[in-house]
KETIVEX-832882 format. One record per atom (N, C-alpha, C, O): x, y negated, z negated. Coordinates in steps of 0.02 Angstrom, whole numbers, plus 32768, in hexadecimal, padded with zeros to 4 digits. Example, Ala and Ser with C-alpha at 12.3 -4.5 7.8 and 13.67 -1.06 7.14 Angstrom:
BEGIN
8294811C7E7A
826780E17E7A
829480A57E7A
82C880A67E59
828280707E9E
82AC80357E9B
82857FFE7E76
829E7FC77E6E
***
This chain:
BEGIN
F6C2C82DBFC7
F69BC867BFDA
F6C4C88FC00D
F6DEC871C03C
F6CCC8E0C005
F6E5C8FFC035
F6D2C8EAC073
F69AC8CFC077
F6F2C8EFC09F
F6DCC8F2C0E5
F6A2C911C104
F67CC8F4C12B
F69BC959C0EF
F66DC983C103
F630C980C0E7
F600C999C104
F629C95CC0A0
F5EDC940C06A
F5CFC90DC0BE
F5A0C912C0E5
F61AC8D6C0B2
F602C892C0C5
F5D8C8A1C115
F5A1C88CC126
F607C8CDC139
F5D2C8DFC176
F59EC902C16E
F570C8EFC194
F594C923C154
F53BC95CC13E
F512C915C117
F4D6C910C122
F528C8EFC0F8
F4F9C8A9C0E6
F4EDC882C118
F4B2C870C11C
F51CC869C14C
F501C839C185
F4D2C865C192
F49AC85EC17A
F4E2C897C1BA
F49BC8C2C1C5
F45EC8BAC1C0
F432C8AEC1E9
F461C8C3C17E
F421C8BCC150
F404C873C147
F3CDC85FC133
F43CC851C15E
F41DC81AC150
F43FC7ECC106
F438C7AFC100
F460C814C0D9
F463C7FEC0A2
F4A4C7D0C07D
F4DFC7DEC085
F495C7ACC062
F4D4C797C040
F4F6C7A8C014
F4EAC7E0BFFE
F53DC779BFED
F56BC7A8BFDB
F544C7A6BF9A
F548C7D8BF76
F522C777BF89
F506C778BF47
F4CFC7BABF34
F4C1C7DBBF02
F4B8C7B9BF7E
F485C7F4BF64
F497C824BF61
F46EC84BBF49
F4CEC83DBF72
F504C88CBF7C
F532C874BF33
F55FC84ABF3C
F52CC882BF0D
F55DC892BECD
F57EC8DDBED0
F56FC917BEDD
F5B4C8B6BEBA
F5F3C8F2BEC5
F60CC8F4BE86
F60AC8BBBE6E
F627C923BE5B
F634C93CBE17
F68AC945BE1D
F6B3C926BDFA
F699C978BE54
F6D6C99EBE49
F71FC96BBE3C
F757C984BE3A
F711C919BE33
F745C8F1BE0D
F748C901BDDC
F781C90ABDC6
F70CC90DBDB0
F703C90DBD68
F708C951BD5A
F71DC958BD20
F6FDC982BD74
F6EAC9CFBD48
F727C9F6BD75
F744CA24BD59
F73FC9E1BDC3
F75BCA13BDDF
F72ACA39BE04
F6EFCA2BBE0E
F756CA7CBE20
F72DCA96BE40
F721CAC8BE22
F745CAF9BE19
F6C8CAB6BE03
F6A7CAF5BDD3
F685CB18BDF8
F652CB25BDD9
F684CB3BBE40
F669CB41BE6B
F60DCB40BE67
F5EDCB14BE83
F5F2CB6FBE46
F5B7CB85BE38
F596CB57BE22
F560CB43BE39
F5B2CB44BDF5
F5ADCB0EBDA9
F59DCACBBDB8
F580CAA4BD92
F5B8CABBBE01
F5BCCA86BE0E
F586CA5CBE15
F582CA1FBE0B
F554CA8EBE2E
F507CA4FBE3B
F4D4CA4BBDF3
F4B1CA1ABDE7
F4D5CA84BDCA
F4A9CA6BBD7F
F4D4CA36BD59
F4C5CA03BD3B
F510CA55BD66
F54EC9FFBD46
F537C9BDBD5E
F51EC99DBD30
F537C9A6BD8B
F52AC96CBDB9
F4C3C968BDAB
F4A6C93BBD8D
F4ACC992BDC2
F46AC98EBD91
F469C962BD64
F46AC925BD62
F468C99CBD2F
F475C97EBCD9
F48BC938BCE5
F465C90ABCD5
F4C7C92CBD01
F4EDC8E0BCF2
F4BAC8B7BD05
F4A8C88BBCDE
F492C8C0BD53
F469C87DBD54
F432C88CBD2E
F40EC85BBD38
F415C8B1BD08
F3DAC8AABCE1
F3EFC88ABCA2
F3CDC860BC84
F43CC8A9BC8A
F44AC87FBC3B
F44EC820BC4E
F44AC7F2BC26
F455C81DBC8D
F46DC7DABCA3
F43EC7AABCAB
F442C76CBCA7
F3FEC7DDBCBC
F3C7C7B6BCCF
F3CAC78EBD16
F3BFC752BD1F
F3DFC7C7BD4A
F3E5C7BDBD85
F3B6C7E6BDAA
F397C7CABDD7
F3ABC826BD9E
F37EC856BDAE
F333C84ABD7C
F330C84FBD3F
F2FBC837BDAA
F2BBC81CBD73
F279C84CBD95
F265C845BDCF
F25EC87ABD67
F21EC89CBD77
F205C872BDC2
F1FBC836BDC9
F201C8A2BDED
F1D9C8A1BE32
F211C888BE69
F208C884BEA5
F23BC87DBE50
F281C88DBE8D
F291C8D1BEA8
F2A1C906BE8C
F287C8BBBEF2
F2ABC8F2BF15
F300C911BF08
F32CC8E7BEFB
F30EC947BF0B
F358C957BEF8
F357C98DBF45
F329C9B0BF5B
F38FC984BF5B
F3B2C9C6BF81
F3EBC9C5BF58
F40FC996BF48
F3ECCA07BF49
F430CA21BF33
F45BCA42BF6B
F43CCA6DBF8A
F48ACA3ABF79
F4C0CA58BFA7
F4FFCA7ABF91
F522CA50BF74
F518CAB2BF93
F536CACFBF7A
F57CCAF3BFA2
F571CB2CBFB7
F5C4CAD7BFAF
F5E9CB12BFE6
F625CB2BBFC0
F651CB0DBFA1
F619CB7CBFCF
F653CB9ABFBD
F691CBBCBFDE
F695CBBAC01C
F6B3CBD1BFC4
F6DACC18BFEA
F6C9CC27C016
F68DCC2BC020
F6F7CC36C047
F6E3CC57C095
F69DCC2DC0AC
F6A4CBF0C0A3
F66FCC38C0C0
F646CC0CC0F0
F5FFCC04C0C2
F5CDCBF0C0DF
F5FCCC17C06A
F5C6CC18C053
F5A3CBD8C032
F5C1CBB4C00A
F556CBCBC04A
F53ACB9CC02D
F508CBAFC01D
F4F1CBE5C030
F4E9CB7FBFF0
F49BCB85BFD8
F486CB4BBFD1
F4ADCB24BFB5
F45FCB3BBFDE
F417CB04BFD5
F3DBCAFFBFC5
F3B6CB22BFE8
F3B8CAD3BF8D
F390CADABF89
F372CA80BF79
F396CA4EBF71
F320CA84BF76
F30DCA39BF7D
F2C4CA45BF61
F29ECA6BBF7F
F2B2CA27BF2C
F28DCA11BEF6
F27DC9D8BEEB
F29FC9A8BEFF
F244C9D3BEC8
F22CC988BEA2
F22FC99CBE69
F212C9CEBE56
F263C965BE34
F26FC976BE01
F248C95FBDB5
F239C927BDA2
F242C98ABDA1
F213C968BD68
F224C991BD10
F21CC9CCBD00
F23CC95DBCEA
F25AC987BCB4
F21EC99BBC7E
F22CC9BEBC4D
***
């Protein structure tokens, strides 16, 4: 896990398991990156109706977005 993932997770509290990271596998799709990682744990059957999700998102120059849902397909 990046560094900057791995510190914004102690934070939170969270582990490395619960922070999944994509950009080994896809690169850096910037945008793309959090419905990618999505999708993967739902085809995986890791993500299950009534789990919480924060999505975290950082780009270019200083931009982020976040958002946090209960997920239900």
């Amino acid at each position: 896990m990046p560094e900057s993932f791995n510190n914004s997770a102690k934070k939170l509290g969270l582990t490395a398991q619960q922070c999944p990271i994509n950009i080994d596998e896809y690169g850096n799709v910037a945008a793309a990156s959090e419905p990618l990682v999505l999708n993967d744990l739902v085809a995986s059957g890791q993500l299950k109706p009534g789990d919480k999700v924060l999505l975290c998102g950082f780009g270019g120059g200083l931009t982020i977005g976040a958002s946090i849902f209960d997920y239900y397909n």
